[in-house]
C-alpha positions in Angstrom: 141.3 142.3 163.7 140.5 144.4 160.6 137.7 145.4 158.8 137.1 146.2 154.9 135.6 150.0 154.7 134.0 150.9 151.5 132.9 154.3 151.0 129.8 154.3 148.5 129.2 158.5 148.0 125.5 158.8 147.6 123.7 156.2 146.3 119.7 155.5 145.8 118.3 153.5 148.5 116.9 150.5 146.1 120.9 149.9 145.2 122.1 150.1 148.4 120.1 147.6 149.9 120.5 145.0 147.3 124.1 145.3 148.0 123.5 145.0 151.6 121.1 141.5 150.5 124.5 140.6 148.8 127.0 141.2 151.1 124.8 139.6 153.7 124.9 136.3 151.8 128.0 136.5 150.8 129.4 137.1 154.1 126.9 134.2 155.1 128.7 131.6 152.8 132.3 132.9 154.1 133.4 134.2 150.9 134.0 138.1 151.9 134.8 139.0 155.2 133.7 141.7 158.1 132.3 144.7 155.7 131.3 148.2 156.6 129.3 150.2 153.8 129.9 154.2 154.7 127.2 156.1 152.6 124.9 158.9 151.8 121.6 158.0 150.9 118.9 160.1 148.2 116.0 161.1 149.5 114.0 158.1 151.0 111.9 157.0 153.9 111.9 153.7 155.3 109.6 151.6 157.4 111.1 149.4 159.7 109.3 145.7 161.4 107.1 148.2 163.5 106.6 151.0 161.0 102.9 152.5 160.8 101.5 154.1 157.6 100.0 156.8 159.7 103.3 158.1 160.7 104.4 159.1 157.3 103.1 162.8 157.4 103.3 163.4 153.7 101.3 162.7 150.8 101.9 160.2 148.4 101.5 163.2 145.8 103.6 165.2 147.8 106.4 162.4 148.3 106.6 162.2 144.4 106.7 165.5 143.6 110.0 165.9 146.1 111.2 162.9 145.0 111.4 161.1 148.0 110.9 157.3 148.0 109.6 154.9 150.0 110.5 151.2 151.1 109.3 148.9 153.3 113.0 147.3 155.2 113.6 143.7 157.4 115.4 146.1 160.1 114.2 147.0 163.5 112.1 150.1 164.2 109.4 152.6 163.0 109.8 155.1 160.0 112.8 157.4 159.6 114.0 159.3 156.8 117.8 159.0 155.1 118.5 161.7 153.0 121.7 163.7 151.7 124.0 165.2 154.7 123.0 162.0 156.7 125.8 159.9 157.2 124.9 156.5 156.7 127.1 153.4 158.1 125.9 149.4 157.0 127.7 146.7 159.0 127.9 143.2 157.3 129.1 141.4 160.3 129.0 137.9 161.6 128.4 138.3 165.0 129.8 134.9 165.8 132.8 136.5 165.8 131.8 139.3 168.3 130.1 138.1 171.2 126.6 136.8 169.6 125.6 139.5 171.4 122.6 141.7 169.7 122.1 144.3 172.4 126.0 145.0 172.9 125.7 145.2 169.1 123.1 147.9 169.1 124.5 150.0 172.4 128.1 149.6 170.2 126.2 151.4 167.3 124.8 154.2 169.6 128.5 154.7 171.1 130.0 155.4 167.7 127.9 157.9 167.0 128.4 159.5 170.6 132.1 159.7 170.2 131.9 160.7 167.0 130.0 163.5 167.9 132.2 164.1 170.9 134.8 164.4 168.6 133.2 166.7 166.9 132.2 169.0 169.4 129.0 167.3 170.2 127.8 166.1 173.7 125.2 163.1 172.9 123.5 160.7 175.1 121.3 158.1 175.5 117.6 158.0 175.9 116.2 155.0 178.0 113.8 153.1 175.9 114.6 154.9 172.6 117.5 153.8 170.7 119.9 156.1 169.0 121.4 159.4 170.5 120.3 162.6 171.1 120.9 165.9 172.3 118.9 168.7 174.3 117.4 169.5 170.6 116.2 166.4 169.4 117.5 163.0 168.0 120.9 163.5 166.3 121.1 159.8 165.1 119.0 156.8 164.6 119.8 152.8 164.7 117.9 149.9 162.8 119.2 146.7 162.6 118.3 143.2 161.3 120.6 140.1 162.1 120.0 136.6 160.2 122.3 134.1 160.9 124.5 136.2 162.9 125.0 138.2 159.8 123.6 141.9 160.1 122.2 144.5 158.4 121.3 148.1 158.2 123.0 149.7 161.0 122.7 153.6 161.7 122.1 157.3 160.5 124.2 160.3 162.0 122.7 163.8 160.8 125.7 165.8 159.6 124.2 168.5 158.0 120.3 167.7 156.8 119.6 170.1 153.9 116.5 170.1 153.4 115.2 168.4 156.2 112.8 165.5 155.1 112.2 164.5 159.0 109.4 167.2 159.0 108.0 164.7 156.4 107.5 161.6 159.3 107.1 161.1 163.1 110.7 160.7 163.3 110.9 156.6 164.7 107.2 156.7 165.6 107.3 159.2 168.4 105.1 162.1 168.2 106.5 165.5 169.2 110.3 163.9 168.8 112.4 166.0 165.9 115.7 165.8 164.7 118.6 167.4 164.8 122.4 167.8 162.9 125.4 168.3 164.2 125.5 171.6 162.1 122.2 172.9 163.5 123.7 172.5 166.9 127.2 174.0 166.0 125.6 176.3 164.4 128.3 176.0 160.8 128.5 173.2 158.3 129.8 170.1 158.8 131.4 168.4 156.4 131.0 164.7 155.4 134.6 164.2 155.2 135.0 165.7 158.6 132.3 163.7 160.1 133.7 160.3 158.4 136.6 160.8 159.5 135.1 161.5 163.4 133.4 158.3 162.7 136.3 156.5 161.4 138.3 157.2 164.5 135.3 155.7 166.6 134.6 152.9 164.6 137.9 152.1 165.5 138.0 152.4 169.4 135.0 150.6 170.0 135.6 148.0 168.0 139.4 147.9 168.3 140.0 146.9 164.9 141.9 148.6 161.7 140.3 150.0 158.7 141.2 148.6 155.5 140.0 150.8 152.6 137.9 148.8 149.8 138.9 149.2 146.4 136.9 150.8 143.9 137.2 147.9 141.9 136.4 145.8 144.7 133.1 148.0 145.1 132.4 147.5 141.3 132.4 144.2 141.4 129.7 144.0 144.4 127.6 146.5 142.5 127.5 144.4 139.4 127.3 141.2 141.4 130.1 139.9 140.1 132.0 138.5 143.5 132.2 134.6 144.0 135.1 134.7 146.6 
């Protein structure tokens, strides 16, 4: 079993989820297959099903004048920021193919990122009730999710190496006192994204079992401009 991965770089959050919208369809229709978008995101917070205006810290001024954006998402969740040093995967799957099974889905999510970390030099865990992983210091990564049709979406958020750090700008998932953490605060170095894609890469692959095949650029081009019919 193989799936297509296409790195993006960093990309505005506005693009990235229309792509996501496309994907999703297309995947819907049967016209692309299993798809994993590996990305860094601008500046942005996002609002998830359960996300409350009153957890966004900041201004609207002071959002503007740091450039950070705001959208209001179909995924799971509260608020969380995504920002650059955030290493950002997006699953287009069709779960019909995997189980149909949404919470096996989610814990597979959070057991990416823990063996990614691990690889990495990392111990993560669990937290009952909270989903994502964390550490002794705080919430290394997040996971949102919305599945229509089998198809999902969104998918999850590993800090790598948060400079700045716009969580100080939310209650991080809509838990007060909760902060987050990067891999490089608790190594105490920097982490690189290639290092950490390639820690990811490796896990994507043993939980899943499956084989990465590397998108095309031109591949990615033509899913940017909308251009794919199958």
């Amino acid at each position: 079993m193989s799936l297509l991965w296409a790195e993006l770089g960093r990309i505005r959050y506005g693009p990235a989820l229309e792509l996501q919208r496309r994907l999703h369809l297309l995947r819907a229709r049967g016209e692309v297959g299993d798809v994993v978008l590996s990305l860094e995101h601008e500046p942005v917070i996002t609002m998830g099903r359960r996300g409350r205006a009153q957890h966004v810290l900041a201004s609207p001024e002071e959002l503007q004048r740091l450039g950070v954006e705001v959208y209001a998402v179909e995924r799971g969740g509260d608020v969380t920021y995504h920002g650059p040093g955030q290493l950002v995967l997006y699953p287009i799957l069709d779960l019909r193919g995997w189980g149909r099974d949404l919470r096996t889905y989610v814990a597979d999510l959070e057991e990416i990122m823990i063996r990614a970390a691990r690889d990495l030099g990392v111990e993560a865990f669990r937290r009952e009730g909270y989903p994502g992983v964390w550490h002794g210091l705080g919430k290394l990564g997040a996971v949102g999710v919305h599945v229509r049709r089998w198809i999902t979406m969104h998918g999850l958020a590993f800090n790598v190496n948060l400079e700045p750090d716009g969580f100080r700008l939310i209650v991080p998932c809509g838990i007060p006192g909760a902060r987050a953490v990067s891999l490089a605060e608790i190594l105490g170095r920097p982490v690189s994204m290639g290092e950490a894609q390639e820690a990811m890469r490796r896990a994507v692959h043993e939980v899943w079992n499956v084989s990465l095949v590397p998108a095309g650029q031109e591949v990615i081009a033509d899913w940017k401009a909308g251009s794919l019919t199958g």
